[in-house]
C-alpha positions as CSV (number, residue, x, y, z in Angstrom):
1,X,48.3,-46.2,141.2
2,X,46.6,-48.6,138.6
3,X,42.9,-49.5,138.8
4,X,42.3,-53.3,138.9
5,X,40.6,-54.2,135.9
6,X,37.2,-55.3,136.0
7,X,36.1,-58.7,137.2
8,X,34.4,-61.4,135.0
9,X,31.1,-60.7,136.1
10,X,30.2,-64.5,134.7
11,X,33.1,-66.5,136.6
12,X,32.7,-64.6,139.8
13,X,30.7,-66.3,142.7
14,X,27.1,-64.4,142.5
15,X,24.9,-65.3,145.8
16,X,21.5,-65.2,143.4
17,X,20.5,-65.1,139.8
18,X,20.4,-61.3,139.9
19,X,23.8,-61.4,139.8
20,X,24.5,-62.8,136.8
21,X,22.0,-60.5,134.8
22,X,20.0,-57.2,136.4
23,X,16.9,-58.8,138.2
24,X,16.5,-61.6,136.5
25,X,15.3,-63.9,139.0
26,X,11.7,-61.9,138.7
27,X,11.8,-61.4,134.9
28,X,12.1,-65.4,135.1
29,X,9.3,-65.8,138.3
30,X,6.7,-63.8,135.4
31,X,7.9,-66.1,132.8
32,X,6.8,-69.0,135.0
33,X,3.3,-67.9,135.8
34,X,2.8,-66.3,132.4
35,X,3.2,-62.9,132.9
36,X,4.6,-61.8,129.5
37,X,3.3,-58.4,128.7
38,X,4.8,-58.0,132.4
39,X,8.4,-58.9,131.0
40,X,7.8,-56.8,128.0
41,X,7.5,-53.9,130.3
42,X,10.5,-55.1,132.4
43,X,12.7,-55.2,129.1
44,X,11.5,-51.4,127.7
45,X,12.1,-49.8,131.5
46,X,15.8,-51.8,131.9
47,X,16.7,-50.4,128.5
48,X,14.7,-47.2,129.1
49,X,16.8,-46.3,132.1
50,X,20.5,-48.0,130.5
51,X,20.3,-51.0,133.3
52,X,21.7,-53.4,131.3
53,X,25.5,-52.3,131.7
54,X,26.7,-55.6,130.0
55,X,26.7,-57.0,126.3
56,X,25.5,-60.4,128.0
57,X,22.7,-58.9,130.2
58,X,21.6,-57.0,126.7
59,X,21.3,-60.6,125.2
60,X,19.5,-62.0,128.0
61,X,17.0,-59.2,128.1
62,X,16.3,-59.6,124.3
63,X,16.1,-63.0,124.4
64,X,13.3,-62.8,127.3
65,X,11.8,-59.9,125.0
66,X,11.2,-62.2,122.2
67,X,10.0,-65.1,123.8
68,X,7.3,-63.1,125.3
69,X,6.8,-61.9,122.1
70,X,6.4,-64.9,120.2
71,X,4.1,-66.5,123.5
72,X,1.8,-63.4,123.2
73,X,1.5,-64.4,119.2
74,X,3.2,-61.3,118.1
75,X,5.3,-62.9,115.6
76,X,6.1,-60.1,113.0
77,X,7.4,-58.2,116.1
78,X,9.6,-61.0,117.5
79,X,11.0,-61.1,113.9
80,X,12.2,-57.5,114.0
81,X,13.7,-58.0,117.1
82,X,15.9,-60.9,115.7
83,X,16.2,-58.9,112.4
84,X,18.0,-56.5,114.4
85,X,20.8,-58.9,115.2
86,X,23.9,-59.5,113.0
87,X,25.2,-63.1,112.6
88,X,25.1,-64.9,116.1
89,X,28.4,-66.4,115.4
90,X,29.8,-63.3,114.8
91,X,32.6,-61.9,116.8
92,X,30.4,-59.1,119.1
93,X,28.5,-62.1,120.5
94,X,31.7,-63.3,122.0
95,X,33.1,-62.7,125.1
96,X,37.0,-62.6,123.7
97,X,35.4,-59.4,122.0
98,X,35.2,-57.3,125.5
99,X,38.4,-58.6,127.6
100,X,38.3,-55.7,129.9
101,X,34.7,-56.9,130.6
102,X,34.9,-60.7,130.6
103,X,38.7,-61.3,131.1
104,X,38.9,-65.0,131.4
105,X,36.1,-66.0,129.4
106,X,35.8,-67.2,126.0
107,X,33.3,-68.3,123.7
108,X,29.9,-67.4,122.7
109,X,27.0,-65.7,125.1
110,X,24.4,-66.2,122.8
111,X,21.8,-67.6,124.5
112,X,20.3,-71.1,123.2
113,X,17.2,-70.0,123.6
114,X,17.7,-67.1,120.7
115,X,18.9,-69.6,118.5
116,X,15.6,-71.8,119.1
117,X,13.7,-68.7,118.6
118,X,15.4,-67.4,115.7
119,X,14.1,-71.1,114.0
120,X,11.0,-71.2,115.0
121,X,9.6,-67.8,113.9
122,X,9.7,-67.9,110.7
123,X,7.7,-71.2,110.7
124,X,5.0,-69.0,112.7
125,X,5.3,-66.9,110.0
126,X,4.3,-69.3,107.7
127,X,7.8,-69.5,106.2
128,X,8.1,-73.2,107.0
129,X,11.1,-74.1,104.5
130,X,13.0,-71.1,106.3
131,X,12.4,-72.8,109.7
132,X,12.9,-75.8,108.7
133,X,16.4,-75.3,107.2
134,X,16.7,-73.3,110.4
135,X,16.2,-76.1,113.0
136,X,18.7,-78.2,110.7
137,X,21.1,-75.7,111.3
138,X,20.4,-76.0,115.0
139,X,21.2,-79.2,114.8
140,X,24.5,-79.6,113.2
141,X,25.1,-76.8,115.5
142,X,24.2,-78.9,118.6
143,X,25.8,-81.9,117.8
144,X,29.3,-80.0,116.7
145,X,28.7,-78.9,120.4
146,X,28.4,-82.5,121.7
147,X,31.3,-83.8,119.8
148,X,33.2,-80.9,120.8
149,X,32.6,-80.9,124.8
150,X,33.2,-85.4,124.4
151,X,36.7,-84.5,123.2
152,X,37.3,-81.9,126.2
153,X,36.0,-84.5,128.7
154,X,33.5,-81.6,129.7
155,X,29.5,-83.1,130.5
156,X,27.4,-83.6,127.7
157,X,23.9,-83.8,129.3
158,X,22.6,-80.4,128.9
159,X,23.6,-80.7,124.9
160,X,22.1,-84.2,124.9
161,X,19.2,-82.7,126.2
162,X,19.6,-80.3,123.8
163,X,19.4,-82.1,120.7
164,X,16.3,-84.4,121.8
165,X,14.4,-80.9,122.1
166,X,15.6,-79.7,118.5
167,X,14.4,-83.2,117.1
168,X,11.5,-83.2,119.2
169,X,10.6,-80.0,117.3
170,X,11.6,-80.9,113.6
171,X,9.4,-84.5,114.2
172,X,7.0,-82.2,115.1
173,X,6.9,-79.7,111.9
174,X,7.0,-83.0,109.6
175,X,3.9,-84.9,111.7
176,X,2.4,-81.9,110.8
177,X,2.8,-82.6,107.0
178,X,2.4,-86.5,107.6
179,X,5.7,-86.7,106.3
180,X,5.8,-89.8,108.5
181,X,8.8,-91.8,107.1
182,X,11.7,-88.6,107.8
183,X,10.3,-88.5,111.1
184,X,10.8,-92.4,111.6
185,X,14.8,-92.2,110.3
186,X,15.3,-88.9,112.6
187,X,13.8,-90.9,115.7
188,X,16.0,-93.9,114.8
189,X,19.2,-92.1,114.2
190,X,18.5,-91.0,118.3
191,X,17.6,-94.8,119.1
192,X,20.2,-96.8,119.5
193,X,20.3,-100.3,119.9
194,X,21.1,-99.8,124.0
195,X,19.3,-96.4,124.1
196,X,17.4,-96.4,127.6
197,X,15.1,-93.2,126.8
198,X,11.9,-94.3,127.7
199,X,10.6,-90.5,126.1
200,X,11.8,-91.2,122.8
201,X,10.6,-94.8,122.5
202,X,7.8,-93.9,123.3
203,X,7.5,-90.8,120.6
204,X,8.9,-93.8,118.1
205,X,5.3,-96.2,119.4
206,X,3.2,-92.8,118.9
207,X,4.5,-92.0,114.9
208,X,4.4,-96.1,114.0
209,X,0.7,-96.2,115.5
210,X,0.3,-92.9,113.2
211,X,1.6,-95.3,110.2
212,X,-0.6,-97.9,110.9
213,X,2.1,-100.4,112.2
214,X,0.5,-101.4,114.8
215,X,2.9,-104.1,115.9
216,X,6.1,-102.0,115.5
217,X,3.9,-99.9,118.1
218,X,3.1,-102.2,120.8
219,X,7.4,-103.7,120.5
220,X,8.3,-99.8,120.6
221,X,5.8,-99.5,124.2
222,X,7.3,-103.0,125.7
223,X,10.7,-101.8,125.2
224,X,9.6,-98.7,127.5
225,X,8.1,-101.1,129.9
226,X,11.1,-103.1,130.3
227,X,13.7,-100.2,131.0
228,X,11.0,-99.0,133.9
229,X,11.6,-102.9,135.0
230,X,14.9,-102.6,135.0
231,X,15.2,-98.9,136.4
232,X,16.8,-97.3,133.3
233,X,15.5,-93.9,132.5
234,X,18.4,-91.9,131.5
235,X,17.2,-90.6,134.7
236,X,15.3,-88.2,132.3
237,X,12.3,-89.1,134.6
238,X,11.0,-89.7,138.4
239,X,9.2,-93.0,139.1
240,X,6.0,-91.8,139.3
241,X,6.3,-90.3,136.0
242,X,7.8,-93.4,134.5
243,X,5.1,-95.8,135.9
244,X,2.7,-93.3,134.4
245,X,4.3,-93.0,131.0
246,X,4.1,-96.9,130.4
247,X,0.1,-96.8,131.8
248,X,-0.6,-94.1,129.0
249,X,1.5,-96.0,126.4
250,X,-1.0,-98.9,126.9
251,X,-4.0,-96.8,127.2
252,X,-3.5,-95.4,123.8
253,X,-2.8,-99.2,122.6
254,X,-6.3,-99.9,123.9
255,X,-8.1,-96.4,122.9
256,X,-6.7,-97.3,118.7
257,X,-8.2,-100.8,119.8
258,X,-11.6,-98.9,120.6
259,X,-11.3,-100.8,124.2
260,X,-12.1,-97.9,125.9
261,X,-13.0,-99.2,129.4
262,X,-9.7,-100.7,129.4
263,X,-8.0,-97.7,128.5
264,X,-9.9,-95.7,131.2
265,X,-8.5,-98.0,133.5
266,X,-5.2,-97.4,133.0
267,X,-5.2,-93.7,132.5
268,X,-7.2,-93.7,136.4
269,X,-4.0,-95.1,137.7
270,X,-1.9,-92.4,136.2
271,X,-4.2,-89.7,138.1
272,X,-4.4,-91.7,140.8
273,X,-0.6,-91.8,141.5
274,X,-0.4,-88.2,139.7
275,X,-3.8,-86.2,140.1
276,X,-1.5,-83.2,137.8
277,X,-1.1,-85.7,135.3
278,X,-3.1,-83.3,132.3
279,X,-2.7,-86.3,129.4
280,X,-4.1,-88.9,131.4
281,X,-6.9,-86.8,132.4
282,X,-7.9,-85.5,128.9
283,X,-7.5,-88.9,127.1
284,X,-9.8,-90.6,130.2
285,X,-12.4,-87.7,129.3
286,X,-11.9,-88.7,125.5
287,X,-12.6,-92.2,126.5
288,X,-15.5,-91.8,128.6
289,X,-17.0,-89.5,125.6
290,X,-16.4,-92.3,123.0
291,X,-18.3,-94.7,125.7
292,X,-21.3,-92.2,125.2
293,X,-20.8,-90.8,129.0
294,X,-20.7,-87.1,128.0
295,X,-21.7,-86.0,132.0
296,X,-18.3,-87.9,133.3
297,X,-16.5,-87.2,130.6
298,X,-17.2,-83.2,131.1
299,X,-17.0,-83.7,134.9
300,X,-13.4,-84.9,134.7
301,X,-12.2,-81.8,132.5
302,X,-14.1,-79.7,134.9
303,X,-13.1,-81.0,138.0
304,X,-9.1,-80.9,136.3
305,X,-9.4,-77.2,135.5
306,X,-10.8,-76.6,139.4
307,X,-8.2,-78.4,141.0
308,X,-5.4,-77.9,139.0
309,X,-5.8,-75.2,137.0
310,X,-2.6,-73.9,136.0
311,X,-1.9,-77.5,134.7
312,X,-5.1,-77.9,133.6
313,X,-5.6,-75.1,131.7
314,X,-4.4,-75.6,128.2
315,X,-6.0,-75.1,124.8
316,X,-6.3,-78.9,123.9
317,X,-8.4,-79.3,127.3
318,X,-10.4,-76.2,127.1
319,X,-11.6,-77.2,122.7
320,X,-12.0,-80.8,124.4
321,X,-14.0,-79.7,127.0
322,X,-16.1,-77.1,124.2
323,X,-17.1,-80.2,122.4
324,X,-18.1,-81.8,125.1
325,X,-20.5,-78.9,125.8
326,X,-21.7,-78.7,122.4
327,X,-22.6,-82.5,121.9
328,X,-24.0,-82.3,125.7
329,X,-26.0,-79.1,126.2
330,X,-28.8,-77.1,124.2
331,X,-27.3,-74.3,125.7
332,X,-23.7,-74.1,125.4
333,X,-22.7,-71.0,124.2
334,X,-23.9,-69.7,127.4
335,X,-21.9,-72.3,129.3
336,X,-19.2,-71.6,127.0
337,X,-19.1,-67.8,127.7
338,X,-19.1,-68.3,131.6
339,X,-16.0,-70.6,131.1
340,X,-14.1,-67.9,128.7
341,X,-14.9,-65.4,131.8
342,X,-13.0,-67.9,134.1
343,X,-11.0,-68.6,131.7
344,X,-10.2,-64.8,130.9
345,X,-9.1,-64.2,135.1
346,X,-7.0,-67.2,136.0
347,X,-5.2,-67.9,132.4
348,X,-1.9,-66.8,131.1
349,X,-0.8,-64.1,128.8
350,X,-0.6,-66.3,126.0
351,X,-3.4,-68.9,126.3
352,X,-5.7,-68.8,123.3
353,X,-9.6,-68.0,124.1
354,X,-10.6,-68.5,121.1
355,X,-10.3,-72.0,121.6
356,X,-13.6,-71.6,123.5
357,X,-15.3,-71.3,120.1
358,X,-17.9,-68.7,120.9
């Protein structure tokens, strides 16, 4: 009698994540509190003891190893780990390739995560152009996706999605060079003239304000303001988060404006409808110090990192908060060291203490 041939272990109901890749529902509970040397360990004992019986769950794993690589800053290592791939397009990253494994599935089971990754480590590197060129890639890669999933009939949000967070990331790379106008025709090809994504008009206000164009700004904020009137959102984002998106929008209208009380006003009530809202408390602290209140100001970054801390604590807040102390106190590096000790039991693998400046 014949054996039945393996089931598809992707198309087959699984009850929990763990079925779809060997216990990786907890490799993706440490990725949430920032437990990366944690995964590391995970993917060295999985492939230690040959746990990862699929050519899929080997992909996963990797990809998992070199995120945590590249969060923990170890960026040569992540880029020997992609080294070690061959061309993700390539045939043995398809699941056509192992029929008596995945037997009615086709395509690729690369992750999109590894192809993020394998653009932005070399621009960690220092190897910007390489990136660069990379993330283009992405791109045309992405949208051949979109165009290809609109002519199936198939949904197109998650690859919308997609390509906003590629942008997102190449805008990024040329704010960092103030390479302001490819950043304004990258942002526009997105916009539309019916777009109704309050995120991106708003990133459009913040790179025109960057340019000086003040006006363009303040049309690019009312446009966000109107879509919240009339409920469009894309449904990229909850009320609350909406209402508070169009209060910071016109906080940072008055902080260029150097009306700073106003500004404090708005940005109160984002916390007050939001008290995890992180922006809108670091720009009210900003504000408060421009207004020559340095004991608020601090008191609001402190009382941010108490209550909310895993929100809270990021490097922008914590070099913030550093200045704060040095303008403030006589003392500071001994205020400075007790926050690093705080700092050092309740933060993530990755967060940066040198941002402390000690």
């Amino acid at each position: 009698m014949e054996a039945d041939a393996p089931s598809d272990p992707l198309t087959n109901q699984f009850g929990t994540i763990d079925d779809l890749a060997h216990d990786l529902g907890s490799i993706q509970d440490l990725a949430a509190r920032g437990s990366w040397r944690a995964i590391l360990d995970k993917v060295a004992r999985a492939r230690a003891l040959s746990l990862l019986r699929n050519p899929h769950e080997q992909l996963t794993y990797l990809s998992f190893q070199v995120l945590a690589l590249a969060k923990l800053r170890r960026f040569n290592d992540a880029s020997a780990e992609l080294d070690s791939l061959q061309d993700l397009d390539g045939p043995l990253y398809r699941y056509q390739s192992y029929p008596t494994v995945y037997p009615s599935r086709s395509g690729s089971m690369v992750p999109f995560c590894l192809r993020w990754l394998q653009a932005l480590i070399p621009v960690k590197l220092g190897q910007r152009q390489v990136g660069l060129d990379r993330f283009y890639i992405l791109l045309d890669f992405v949208r051949s996706k979109l165009i290809t999933k609109e002519k199936e009939g198939i949904s197109v949000n998650i690859w919308k999605k997609r390509e906003i967070f590629v942008i997102n990331a190449i805008i990024g790379h040329h704010l960092s060079n103030k390479e302001f106008s490819v950043c304004l025709d990258l942002i526009q090809h997105l916009l539309g003239p019916d777009s109704s994504n309050p995120i991106l008009w708003s990133k459009l206000g913040y790179i025109q304000m960057q340019t000086g164009d003040l006006e363009s700004a303040k049309n690019s904020f009312n446009r966000v303001e109107a879509l919240m009137k009339e409920g469009k959102s894309d449904e990229l984002l909850s009320e609350i988060e909406f209402k508070n998106l169009v209060n910071r929008n016109k906080a940072m209208v008055y902080m260029v404006g150097k009306d700073y009380v106003s500004a404090v006003r708005e940005l109160e009530e984002c916390i007050e409808r939001d008290p995890m809202d992180v922006v809108a408390i670091n720009n009210k602290a900003l504000c408060l110090m421009y207004l020559r209140d340095l004991p608020d100001s601090i008191k609001v970054l402190e009382n941010a990192l108490e209550r909310v801390p895993t929100v809270a604590l990021n490097e922008t807040v914590v070099v913030n908060l550093c200045s704060m102390y040095e303008l403030a106190y006589v003392n500071h590096s001994d205020i400075k060291r007790t926050l690093s000790s705080w700092i050092a039991r309740v933060a993530p693998d990755d967060f940066d203490s040198s941002c402390t400046r000690i």
